[in-house]
Backbone as numpy.savetxt, mean C-alpha at the origin, in Angstrom:
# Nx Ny Nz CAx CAy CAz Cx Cy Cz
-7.63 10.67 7.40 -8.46 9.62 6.85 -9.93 9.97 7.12
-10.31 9.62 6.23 -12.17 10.26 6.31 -12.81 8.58 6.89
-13.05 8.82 8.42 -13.34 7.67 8.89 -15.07 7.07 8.40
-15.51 8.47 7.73 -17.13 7.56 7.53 -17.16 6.84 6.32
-15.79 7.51 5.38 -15.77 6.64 3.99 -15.53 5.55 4.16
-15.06 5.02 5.47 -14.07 4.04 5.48 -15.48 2.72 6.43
-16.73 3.30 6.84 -17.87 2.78 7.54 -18.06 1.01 6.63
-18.15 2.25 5.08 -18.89 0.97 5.00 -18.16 -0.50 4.53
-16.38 -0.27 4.91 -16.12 -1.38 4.43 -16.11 -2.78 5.93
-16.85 -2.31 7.09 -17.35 -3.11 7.77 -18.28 -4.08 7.35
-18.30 -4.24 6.02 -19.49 -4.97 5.40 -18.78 -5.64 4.14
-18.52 -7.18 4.81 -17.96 -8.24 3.90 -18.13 -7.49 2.38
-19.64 -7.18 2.12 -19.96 -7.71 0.27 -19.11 -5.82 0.31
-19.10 -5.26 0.35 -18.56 -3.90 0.17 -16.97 -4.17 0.55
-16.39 -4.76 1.76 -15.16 -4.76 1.75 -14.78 -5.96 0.22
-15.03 -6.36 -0.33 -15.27 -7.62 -1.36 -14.71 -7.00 -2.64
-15.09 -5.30 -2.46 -14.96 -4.70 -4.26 -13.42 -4.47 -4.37
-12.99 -4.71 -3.22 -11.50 -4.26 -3.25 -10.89 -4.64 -5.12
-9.82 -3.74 -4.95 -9.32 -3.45 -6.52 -7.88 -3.11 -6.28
-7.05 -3.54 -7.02 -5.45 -2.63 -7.00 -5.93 -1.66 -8.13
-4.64 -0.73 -7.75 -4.80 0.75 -8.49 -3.81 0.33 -9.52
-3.94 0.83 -11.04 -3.08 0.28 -11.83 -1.69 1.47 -12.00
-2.23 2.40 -11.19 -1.14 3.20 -11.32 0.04 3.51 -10.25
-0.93 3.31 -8.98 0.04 3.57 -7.80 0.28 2.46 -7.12
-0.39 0.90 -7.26 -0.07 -0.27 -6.98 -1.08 0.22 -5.51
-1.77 0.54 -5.17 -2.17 0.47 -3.77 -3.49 -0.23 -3.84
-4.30 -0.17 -2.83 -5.38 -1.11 -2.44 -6.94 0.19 -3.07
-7.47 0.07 -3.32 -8.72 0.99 -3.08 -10.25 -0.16 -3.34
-10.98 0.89 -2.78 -12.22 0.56 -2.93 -13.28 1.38 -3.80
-14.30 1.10 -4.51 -15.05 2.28 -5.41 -15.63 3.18 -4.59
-15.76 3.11 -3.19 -15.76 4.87 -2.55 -14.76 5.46 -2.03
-13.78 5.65 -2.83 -12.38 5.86 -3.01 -11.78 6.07 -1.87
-11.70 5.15 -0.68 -10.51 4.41 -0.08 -9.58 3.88 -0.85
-8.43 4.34 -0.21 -7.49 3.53 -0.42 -6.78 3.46 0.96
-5.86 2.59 0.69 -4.37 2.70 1.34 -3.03 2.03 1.06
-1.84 2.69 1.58 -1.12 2.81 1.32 -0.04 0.99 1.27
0.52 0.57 0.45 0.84 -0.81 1.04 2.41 -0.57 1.95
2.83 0.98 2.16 3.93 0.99 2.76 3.39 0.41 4.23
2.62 0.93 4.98 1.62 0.91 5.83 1.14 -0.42 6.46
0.39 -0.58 5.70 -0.14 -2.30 5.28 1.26 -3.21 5.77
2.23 -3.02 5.42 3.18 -4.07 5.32 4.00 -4.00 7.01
3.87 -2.64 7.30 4.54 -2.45 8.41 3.91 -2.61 9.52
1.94 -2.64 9.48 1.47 -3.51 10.36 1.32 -4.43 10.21
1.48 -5.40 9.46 1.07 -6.82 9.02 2.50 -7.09 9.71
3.59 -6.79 9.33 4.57 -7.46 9.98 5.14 -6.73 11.72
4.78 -5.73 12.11 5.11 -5.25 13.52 6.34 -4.28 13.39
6.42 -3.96 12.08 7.80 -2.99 12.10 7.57 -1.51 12.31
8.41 -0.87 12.76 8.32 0.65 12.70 7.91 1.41 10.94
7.07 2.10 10.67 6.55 2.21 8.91 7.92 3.00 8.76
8.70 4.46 9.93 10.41 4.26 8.97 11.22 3.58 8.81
11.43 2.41 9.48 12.58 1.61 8.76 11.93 1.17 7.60
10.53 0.82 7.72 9.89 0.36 6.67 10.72 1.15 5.18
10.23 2.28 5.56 10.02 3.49 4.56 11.42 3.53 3.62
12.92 3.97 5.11 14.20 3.57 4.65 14.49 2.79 3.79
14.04 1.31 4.21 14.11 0.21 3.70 13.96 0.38 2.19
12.71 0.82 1.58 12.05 0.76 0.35 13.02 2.24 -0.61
13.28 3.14 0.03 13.92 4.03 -0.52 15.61 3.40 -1.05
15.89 2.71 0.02 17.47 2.25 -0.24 17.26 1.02 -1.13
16.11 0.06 -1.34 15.96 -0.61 -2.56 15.97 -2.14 -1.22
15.05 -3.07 -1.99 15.05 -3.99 -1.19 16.06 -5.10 -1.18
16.55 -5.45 0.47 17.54 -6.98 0.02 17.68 -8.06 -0.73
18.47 -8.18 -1.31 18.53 -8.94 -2.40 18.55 -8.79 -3.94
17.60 -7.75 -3.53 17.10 -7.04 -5.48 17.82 -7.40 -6.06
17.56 -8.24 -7.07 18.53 -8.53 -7.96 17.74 -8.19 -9.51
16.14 -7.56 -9.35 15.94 -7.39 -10.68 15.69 -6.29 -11.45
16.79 -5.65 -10.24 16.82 -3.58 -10.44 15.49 -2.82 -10.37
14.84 -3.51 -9.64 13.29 -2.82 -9.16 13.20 -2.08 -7.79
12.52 -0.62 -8.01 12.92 0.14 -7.11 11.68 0.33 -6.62
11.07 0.20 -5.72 9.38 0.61 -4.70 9.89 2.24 -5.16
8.71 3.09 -5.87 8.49 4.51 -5.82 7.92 4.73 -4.65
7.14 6.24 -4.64 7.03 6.70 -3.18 5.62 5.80 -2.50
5.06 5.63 -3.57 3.99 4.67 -2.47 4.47 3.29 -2.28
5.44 2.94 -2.19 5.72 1.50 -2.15 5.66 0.72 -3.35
5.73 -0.89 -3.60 5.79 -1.80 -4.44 4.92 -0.99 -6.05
5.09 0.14 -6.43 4.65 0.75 -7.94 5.42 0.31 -9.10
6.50 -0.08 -9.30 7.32 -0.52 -10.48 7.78 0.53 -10.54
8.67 1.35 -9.42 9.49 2.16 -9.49 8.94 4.02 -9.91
7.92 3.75 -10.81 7.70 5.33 -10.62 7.50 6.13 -9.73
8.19 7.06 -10.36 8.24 8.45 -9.33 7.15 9.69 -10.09
């Protein structure tokens, strides 16, 4: 991770431009940060990111609407 790209989103109006990516479903910013929402989800909730990871590869509980997380997570399945 390029920690100085990542400086200036210490600053509300700059952390603010946030954007989803329309292709990979992830988070970015226009000085092209991103990150990953496999990540995101596995610290937001306290889990290990492989079970996380497992988890999303084997398809999530319940699925019932044949939607598969591709490799970056929640994408609408592309690979």
């Amino acid at each position: 991770m390029d920690v100085a790209a990542c400086l200036p989103l210490s600053k509300v109006s700059c952390f603010a431009l946030l954007s989803i990516d329309p292709e990979a479903g992830t988070l970015v910013w226009p000085n092209g940060v991103d990150s990953c929402p496999d990540v995101l989800y596995a610290e937001a909730t306290g889990r290990d990111i492989t079970e996380v990871g497992n988890e999303l590869e084997e398809g999530l509980p319940g699925n019932r609407s044949g939607f598969t997380p591709g490799p970056t997570g929640m994408n609408g399945g592309e690979t």
